[in-house]
C-alpha positions as CSV (number, residue, x, y, z in Angstrom):
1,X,28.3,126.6,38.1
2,X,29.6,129.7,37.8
3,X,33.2,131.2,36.6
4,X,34.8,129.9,33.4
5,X,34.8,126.2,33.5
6,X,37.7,126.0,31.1
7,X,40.8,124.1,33.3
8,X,38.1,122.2,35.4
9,X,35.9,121.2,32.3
10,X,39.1,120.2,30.2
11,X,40.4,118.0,33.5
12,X,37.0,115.9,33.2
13,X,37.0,115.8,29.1
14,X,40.4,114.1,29.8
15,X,39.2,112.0,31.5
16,X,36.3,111.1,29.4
17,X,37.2,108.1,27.9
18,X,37.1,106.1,31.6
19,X,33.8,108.0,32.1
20,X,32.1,105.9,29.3
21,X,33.7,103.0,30.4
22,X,32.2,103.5,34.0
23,X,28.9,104.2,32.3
24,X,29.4,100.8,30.4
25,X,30.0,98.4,33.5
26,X,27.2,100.4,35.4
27,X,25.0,99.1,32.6
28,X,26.3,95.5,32.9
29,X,25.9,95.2,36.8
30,X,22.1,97.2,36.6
31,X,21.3,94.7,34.4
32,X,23.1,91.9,36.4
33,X,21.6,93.1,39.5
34,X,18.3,91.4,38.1
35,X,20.4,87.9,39.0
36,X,18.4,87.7,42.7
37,X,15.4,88.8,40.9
38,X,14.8,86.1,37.9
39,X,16.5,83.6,40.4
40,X,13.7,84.1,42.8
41,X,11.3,83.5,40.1
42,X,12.6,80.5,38.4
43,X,13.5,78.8,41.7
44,X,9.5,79.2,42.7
45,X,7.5,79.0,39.6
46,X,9.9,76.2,38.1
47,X,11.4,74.6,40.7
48,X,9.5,74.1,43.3
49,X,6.6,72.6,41.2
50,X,9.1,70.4,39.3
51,X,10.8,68.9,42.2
52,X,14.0,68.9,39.7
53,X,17.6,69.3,41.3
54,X,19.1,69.3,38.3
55,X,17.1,72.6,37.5
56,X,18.4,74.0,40.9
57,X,22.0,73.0,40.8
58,X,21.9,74.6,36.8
59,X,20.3,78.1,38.5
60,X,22.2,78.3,41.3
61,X,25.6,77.6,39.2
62,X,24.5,80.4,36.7
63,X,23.3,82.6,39.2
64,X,27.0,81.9,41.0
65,X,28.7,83.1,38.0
66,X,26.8,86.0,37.3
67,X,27.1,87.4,41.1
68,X,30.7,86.7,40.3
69,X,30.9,88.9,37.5
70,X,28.9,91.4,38.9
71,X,31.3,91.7,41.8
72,X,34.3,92.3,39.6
73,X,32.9,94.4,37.2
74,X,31.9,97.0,41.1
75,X,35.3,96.1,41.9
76,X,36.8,97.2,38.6
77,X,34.4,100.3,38.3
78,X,35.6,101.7,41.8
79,X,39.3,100.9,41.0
80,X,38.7,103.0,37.9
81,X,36.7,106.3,39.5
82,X,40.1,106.2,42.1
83,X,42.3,106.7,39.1
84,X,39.8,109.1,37.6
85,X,40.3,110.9,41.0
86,X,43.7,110.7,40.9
87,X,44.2,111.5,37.1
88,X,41.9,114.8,37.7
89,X,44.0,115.7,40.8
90,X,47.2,115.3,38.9
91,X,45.7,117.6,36.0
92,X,44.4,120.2,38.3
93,X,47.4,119.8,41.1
94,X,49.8,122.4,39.4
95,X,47.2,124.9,38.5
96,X,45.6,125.0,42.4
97,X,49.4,125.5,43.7
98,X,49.5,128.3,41.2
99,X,46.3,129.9,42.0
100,X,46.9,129.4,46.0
101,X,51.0,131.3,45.7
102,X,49.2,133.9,43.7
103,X,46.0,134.7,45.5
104,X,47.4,136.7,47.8
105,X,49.2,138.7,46.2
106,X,45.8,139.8,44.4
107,X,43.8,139.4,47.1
108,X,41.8,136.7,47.3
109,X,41.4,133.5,49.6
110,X,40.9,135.7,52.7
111,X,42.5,133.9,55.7
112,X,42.4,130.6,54.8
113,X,45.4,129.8,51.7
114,X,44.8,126.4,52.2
115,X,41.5,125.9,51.3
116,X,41.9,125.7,47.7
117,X,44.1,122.2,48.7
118,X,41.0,121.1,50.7
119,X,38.5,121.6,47.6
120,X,40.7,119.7,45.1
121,X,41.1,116.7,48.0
122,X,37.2,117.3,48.5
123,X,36.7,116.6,44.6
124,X,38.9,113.6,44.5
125,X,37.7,111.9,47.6
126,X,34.2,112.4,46.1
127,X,35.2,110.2,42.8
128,X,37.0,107.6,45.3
129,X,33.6,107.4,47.3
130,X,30.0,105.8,46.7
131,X,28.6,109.1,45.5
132,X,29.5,108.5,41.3
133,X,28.5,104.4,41.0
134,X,25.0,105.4,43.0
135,X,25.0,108.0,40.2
136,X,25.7,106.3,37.1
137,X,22.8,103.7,38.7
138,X,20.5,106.2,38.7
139,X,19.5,106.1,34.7
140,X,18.4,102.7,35.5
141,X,16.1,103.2,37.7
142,X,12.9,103.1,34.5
143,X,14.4,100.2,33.3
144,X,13.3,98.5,36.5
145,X,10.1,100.3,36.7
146,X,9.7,99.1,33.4
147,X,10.5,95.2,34.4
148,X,7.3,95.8,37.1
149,X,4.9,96.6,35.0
150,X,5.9,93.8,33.0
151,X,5.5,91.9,36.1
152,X,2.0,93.1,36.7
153,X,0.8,97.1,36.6
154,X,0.0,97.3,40.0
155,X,3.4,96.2,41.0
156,X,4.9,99.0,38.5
157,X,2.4,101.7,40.1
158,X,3.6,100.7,43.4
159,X,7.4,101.0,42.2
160,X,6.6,104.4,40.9
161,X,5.3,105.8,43.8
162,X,8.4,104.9,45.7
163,X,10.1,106.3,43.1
164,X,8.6,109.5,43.5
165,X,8.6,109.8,47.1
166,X,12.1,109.2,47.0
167,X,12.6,112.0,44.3
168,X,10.9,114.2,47.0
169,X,12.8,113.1,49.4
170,X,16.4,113.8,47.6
171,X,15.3,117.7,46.7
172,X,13.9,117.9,50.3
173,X,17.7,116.8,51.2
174,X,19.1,118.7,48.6
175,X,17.3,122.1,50.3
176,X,17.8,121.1,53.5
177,X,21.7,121.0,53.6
178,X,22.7,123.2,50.8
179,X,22.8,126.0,53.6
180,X,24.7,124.5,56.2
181,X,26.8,122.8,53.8
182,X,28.0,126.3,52.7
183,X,28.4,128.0,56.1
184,X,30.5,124.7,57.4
185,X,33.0,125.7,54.7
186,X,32.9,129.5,55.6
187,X,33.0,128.4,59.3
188,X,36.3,125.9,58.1
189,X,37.7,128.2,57.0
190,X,37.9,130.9,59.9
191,X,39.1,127.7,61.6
192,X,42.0,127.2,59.3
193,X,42.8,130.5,59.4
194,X,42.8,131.0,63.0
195,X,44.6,127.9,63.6
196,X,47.2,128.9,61.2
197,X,48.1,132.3,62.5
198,X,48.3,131.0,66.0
199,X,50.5,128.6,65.1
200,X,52.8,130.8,63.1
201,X,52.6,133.1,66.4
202,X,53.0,130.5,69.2
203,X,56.1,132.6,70.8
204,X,54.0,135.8,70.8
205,X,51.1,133.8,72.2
206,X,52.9,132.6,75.1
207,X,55.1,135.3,76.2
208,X,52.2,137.2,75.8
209,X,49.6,135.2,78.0
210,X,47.4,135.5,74.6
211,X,46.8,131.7,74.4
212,X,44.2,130.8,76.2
213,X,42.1,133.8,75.1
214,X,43.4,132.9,71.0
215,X,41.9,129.4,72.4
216,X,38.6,130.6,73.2
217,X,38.3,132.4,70.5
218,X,39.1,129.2,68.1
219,X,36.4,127.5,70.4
220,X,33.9,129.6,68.9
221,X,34.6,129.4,65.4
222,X,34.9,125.7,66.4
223,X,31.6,125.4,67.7
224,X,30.0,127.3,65.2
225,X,31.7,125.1,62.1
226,X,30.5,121.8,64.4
227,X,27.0,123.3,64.6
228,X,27.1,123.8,61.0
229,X,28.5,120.5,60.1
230,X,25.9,118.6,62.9
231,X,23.2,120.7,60.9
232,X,24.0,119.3,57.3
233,X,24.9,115.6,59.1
234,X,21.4,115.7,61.0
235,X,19.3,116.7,57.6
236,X,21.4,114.1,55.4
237,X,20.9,111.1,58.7
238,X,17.1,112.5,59.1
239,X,16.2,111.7,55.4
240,X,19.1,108.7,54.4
241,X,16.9,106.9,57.7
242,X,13.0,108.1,56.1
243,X,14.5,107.2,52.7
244,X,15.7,103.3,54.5
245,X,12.6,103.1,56.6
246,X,10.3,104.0,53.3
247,X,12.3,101.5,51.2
248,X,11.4,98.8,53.8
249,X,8.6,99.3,54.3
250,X,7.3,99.5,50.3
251,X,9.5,96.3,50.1
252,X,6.9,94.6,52.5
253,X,4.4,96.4,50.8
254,X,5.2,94.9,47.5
255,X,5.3,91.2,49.2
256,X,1.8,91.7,50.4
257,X,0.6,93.6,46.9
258,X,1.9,90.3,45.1
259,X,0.5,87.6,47.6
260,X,-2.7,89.0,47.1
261,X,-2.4,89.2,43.3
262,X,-1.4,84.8,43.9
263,X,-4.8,84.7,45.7
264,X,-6.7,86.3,42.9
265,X,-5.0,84.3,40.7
266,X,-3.6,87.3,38.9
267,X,0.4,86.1,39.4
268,X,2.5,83.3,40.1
269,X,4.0,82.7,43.5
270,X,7.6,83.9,42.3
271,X,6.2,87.0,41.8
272,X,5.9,87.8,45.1
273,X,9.7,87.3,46.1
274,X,11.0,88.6,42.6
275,X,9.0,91.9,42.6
276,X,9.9,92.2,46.0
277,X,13.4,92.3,45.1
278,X,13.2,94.5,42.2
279,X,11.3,97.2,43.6
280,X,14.2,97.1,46.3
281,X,16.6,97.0,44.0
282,X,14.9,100.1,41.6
283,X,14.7,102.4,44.9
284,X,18.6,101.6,45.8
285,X,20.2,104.2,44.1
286,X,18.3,107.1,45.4
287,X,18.4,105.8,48.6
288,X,22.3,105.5,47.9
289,X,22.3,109.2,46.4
290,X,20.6,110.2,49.4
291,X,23.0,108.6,51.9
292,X,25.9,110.3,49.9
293,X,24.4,114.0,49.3
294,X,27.0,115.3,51.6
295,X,29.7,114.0,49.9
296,X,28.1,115.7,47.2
297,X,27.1,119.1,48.2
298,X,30.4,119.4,49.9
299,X,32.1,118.7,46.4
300,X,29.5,120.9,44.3
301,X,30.8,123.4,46.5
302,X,34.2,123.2,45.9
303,X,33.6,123.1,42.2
304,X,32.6,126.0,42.3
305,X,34.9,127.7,44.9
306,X,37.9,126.4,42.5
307,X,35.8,127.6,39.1
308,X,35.2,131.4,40.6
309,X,39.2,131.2,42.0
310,X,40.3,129.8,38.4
311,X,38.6,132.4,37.1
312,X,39.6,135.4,38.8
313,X,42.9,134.1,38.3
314,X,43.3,133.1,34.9
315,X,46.3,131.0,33.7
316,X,49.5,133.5,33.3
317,X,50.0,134.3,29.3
318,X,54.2,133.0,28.4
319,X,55.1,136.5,27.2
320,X,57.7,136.3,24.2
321,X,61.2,135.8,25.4
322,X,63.5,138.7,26.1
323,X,67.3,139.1,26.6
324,X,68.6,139.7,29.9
325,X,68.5,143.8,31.2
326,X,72.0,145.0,31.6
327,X,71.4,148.7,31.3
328,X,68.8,150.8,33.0
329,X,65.6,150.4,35.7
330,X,63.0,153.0,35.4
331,X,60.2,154.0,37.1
332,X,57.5,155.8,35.5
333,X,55.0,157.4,37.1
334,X,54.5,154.6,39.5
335,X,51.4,154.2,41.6
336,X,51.1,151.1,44.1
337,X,48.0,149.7,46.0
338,X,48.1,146.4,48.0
339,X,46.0,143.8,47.4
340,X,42.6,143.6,48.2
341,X,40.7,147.2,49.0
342,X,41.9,150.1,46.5
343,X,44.5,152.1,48.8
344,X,47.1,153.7,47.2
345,X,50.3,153.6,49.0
346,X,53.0,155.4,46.5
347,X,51.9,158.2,43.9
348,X,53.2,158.7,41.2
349,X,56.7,157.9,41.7
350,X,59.4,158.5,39.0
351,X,63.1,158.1,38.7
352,X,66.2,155.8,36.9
353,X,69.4,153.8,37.4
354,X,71.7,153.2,35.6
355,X,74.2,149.9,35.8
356,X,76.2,149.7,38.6
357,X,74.4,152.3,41.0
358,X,73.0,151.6,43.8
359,X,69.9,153.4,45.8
360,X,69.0,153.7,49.3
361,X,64.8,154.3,49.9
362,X,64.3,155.8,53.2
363,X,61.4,157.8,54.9
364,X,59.6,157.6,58.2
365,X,57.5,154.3,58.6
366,X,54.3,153.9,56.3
367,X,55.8,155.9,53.9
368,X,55.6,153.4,51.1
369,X,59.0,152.3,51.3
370,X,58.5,148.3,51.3
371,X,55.4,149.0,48.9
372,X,57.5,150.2,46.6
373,X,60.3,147.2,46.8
374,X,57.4,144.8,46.4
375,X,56.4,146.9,42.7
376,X,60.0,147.2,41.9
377,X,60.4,143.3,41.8
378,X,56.7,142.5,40.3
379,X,54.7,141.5,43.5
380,X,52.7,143.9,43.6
381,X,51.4,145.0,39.9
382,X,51.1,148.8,39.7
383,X,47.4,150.7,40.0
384,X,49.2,152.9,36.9
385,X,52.8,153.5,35.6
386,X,55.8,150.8,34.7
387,X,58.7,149.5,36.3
388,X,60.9,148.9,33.3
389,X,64.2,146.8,32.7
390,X,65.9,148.2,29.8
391,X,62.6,150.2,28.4
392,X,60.8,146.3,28.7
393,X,57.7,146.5,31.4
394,X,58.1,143.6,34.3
395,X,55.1,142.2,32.6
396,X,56.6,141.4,29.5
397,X,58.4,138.7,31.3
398,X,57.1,135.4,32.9
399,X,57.7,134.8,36.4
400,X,60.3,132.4,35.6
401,X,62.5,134.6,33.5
402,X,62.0,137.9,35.2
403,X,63.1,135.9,38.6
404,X,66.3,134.8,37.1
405,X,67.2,139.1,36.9
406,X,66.0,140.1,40.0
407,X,67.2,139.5,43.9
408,X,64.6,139.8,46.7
409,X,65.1,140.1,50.4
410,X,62.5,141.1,52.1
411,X,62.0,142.2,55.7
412,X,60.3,139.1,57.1
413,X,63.2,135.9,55.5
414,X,60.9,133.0,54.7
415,X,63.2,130.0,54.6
416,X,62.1,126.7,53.2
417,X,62.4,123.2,54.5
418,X,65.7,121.5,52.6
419,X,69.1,122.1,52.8
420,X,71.3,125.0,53.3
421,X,72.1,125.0,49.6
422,X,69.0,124.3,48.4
423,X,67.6,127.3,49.4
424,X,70.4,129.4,48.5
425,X,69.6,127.9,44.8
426,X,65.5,128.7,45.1
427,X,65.5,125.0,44.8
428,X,66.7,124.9,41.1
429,X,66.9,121.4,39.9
430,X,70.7,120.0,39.4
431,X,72.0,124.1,40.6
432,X,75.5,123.9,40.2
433,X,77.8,123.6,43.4
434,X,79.8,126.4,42.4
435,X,77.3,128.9,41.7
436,X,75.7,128.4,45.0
437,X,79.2,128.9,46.5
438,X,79.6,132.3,44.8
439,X,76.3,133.2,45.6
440,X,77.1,132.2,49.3
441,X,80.8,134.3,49.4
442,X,79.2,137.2,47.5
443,X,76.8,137.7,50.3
444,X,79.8,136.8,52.7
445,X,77.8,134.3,54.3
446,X,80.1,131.0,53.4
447,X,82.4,130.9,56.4
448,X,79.0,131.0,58.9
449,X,77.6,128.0,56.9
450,X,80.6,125.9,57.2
451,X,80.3,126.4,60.7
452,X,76.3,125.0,60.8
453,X,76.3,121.4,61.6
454,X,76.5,120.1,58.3
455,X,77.8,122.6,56.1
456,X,75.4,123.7,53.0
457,X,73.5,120.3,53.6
458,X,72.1,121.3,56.8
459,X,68.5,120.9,57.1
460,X,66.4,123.6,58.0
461,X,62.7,123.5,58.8
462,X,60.1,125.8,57.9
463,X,60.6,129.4,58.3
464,X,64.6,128.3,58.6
465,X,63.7,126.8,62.5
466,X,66.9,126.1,63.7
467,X,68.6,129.2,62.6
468,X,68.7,132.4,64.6
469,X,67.3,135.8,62.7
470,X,70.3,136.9,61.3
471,X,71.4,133.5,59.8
472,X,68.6,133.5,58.1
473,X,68.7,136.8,57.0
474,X,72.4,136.3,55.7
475,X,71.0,133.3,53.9
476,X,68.4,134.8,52.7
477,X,70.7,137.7,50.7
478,X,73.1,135.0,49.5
479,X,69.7,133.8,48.2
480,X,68.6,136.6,46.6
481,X,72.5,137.2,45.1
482,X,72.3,133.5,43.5
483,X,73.5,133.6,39.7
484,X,74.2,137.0,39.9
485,X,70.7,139.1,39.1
486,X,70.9,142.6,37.8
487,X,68.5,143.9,39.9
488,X,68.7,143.3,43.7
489,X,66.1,144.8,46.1
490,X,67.0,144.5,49.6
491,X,64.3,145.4,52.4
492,X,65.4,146.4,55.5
493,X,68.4,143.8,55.2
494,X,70.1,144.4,58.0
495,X,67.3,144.7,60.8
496,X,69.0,141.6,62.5
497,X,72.6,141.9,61.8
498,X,75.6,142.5,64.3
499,X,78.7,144.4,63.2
500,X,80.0,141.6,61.0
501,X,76.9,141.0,59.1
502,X,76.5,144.6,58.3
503,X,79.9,144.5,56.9
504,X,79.1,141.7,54.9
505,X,75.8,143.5,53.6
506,X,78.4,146.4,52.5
507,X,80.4,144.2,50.8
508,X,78.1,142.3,48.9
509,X,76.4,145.4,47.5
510,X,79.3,147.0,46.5
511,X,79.7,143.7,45.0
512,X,76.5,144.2,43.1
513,X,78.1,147.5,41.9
514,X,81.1,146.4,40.6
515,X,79.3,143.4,38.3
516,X,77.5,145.9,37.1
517,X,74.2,145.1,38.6
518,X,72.0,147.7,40.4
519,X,70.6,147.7,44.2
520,X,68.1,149.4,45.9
521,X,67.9,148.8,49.7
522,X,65.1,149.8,51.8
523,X,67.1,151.2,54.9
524,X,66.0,152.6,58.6
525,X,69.5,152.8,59.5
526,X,72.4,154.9,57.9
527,X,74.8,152.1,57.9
528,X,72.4,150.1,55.1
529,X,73.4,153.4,52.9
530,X,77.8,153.4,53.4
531,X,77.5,151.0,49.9
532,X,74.5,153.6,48.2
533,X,75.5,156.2,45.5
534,X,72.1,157.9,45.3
535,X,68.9,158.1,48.0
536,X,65.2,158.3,47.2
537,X,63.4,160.1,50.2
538,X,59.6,159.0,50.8
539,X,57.1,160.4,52.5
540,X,53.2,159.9,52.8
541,X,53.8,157.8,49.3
542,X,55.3,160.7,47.6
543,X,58.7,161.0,46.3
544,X,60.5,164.2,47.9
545,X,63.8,163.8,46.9
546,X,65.9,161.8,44.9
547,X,69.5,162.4,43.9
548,X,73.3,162.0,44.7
549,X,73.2,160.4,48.3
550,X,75.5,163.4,50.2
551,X,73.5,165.8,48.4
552,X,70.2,164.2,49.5
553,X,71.0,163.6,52.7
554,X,72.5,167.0,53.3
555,X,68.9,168.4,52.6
556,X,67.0,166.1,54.1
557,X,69.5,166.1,57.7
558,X,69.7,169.8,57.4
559,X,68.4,171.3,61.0
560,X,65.0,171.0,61.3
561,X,63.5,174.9,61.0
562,X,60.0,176.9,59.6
563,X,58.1,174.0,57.4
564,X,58.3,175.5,53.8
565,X,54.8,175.8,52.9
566,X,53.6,173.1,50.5
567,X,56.4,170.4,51.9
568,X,54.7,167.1,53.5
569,X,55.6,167.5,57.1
570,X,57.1,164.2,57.2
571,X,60.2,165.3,55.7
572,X,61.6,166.9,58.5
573,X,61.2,164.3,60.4
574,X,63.1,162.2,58.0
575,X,66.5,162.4,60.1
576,X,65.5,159.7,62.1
577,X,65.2,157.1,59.2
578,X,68.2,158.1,57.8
């Protein structure tokens, strides 16, 4: 398997004590599983030529308690691989939410950000299922063998050659569905993907008459995941029957190989039904394994899909702790490319603020402007250059602690199901009334919630369904104001606000100001800047000016004339933006 096996490898060793107690009752019911077996034999060679009850009652009794036994000990061993299941989902849970939050932001996972999710319930449904006991049996299977030669050594010849056309038969299997066994996940996951992002567009797909076309589209993917998934079904149903049919049919074999060793006088009669039995018996777990390879490819698959993602995406280091910034945010030198494909989107960008300033980014559109919000507040990690709180890189803080100093709005509000306040307090456990309440008036935003249905305990669904866009943009920025961060980055934060929400937004950056905080707003239209002491001016990814905001914007609104040779054309086009 490739990728480090590290987090996966230290989930099982966790678990490793039930292991060996799984392997230890799968020893106990092999060997009990020779009950039918010995039965058989004693019931004909001692029984029957006895005529003695007694002797039957005293086997059947025995073999009664044993079968007993045996069934609590499967019982027990099942109950245990569930917990084992659940005890490995538990241990890997919080480490496959942390690679699937982060993955996009480095790239990975494609379309389909669920599909980590699916691997670790693939995994644990696996461990819950018949695939591990058949397994564990498997061992066992020369310790049977052995029991037929003992028997007689034709009757162990015969039980090897089953044996080995069984073998055949599981790497036959094995080859024959590790192929579509892989495409049905890369297939799935188109599906997901699709099914996803129509369902996150459903408004634009009907206004637009795009549904049914979206829907044959998702028939396709459909199709090809079902053909997929028939192929890997039909191989595993092809050889699970040959296997069951072959099984059978040495089974008979066996009953005719012993009644001829009874007429040559070469075995007792019980031999026939108890050799019978155990080659059966010998042959069952690989006719089990077989019957459960799917279960099994499809969960060595997602191994190694999480091991590669693990990986990638190692465990974030807990950087020593820092005090909070108070002073100064610098940019040095900053270059920004999204994630995924090396494209750099802002070059070499440099400037400083100081507490209590505030900065308006504006430029035409693809000019870098939200690239540069998502570097400013550690999204995005830079291609080269810092983004520095008080002369300390963003990377010298956890996620944790640098999200305590920093406010985020960005242009698209995601809202999360819970309550009003809830997400006001980024779902802090036991957040304090009263700070969400000041983070609610500083954005101005308290008198529209007490008009919602239920005040700050109104539900919201995902998205913040049930709220129009500027509630939820209002929300959002009392969200990103909660417990006061120094550094707020607003995108675009009034794109959906009437005359009263853009004199809230005024307010509560001003309000910034005064605390002593510092804001940078990414703004299209000139009201976003009325609060703004200084302006940075993008263009094509480069920083063309930065400075005093009447100075800036007196250059940059100046009448449009000759292009000075050298300047990037989009700054006199900047007017518009500003």
């Amino acid at each position: 398997m490739t990728g480090s096996p590290s987090t996966l490898a230290s989930a099982l060793e966790r678990c490793r004590l039930a292991f060996i107690g799984v392997a230890c009752m799968s020893a106990l019911v092999n060997v009990l599983y020779l009950t039918g077996s010995f039965f058989m034999l004693e019931v004909y060679d001692r029984v029957i030529p006895s005529r003695s009850v007694p002797t039957l009652v005293g086997l059947c009794v025995l073999a009664l308690m044993l079968y007993a036994i045996q069934g609590l000990l499967e019982a027990i061993r099942a109950r245990v691989l569930v917990r084992i299941g659940m005890a490995l989902d538990e241990s890997l849970s919080g480490r496959v939410f942390d690679v699937t939050v982060r993955a996009p932001l480095r790239g990975g996972l494609g379309g389909d950000g669920g599909m980590p999710l699916r691997d670790l319930d693939q995994l644990r449904a696996f461990l819950a299922g018949g695939g591990p006991p058949a397994l564990f049996d498997l061992p066992w299977m020369p310790v049977y063998l052995a029991i037929c030669f003992l028997f007689h050594p034709l009757i162990g010849v015969a039980a090897i050659f089953g044996m080995l056309v069984l073998v055949a038969v599981t790497l036959l299997n094995d080859r024959a569905t590790r192929r579509p066994t892989i495409q049905s996940a890369v297939h799935a996951q188109k599906r997901h993907a699709l099914a996803e992002v129509s369902r996150r567009n459903a408004e634009a797909l009907a206004a637009l008459g795009m549904q049914g076309r979206l829907g044959l589209r998702w028939a396709l993917v459909n199709r090809e995941y079902g053909l997929a998934q028939q192929r890997a079904s039909d191989a595993v149903g092809g050889f699970g029957a040959l296997s069951k049919v072959f099984r059978t049919a040495l089974q008979s074999g066996v009953l005719a190989l012993g009644a001829w060793l009874v007429i040559h006088n070469e075995a007792t009669g019980g031999i026939i039904i108890a050799s019978s039995i155990l080659v059966s018996r010998a042959l069952a777990p690989a006719e089990l394994a077989i019957a459960h390879w799917k279960s099994f490819a499809a969960a060595r698959q997602s191994w190694r899909r999480l091991s590669d993602l693990f990986a990638r995406l190692p465990e974030a280091p807990r950087p020593h702790a820092l005090p909070a910034p108070t002073r100064q945010l610098t940019v040095e030198a900053l270059a920004v490319s999204p994630p995924g494909p090396r494209r750099i989107v802002v070059q070499d960008a440099t400037f400083a603020l100081s507490a209590g300033q505030g900065l308006g980014v504006i430029g035409p559109s693809a000019s870098g402007k939200s690239s540069l919000a998502r570097a400013l507040v550690g999204i995005w990690t830079p291609v080269h250059g810092q983004v520095r709180l008080d002369g300390a890189a963003l990377d010298q803080w956890s996620s944790e602690a640098l999200g305590a100093h920093l406010g985020f709005l960005p242009q698209e509000v995601e809202l999360f199901p819970g309550t009003v306040a809830e997400n006001i307090a980024r779902f802090e456990a036991g957040a304090q009334p009263e700070r969400v309440l000041a983070a609610a008036k500083a954005a101005c935003v308290h008198e529209l919630i007490l008009r919602l249905p239920e005040g700050y305990d109104t539900a919201i669904g995902e998205n913040g369904a049930g709220l129009s866009a500027g509630q939820r943009q209002r929300i959002g920025l009392a969200r990103a104001l909660y417990r006061d961060p120094f550094l707020v980055v607003l995108d675009e934060p009034n794109s959906n606000l009437d005359a009263e929400g853009e004199a809230a937004l005024t307010e509560a950056i001003l309000g910034v100001r005064r605390r002593g905080g510092i804001c940078v707003v990414i703004a299209h239209r000139p009201s976003a800047l009325a609060a703004l002491d200084r302006v940075l001016v993008l263009a094509e990814g480069r920083v063309q000016a930065f400075g005093p905001k009447d100075e800036v914007l007196k250059h940059v609104l100046r009448p449009a004339q000759v292009p000075v040779p050298g300047q990037a054309p989009a700054v006199a086009n900047l007017r518009e933006s500003a």
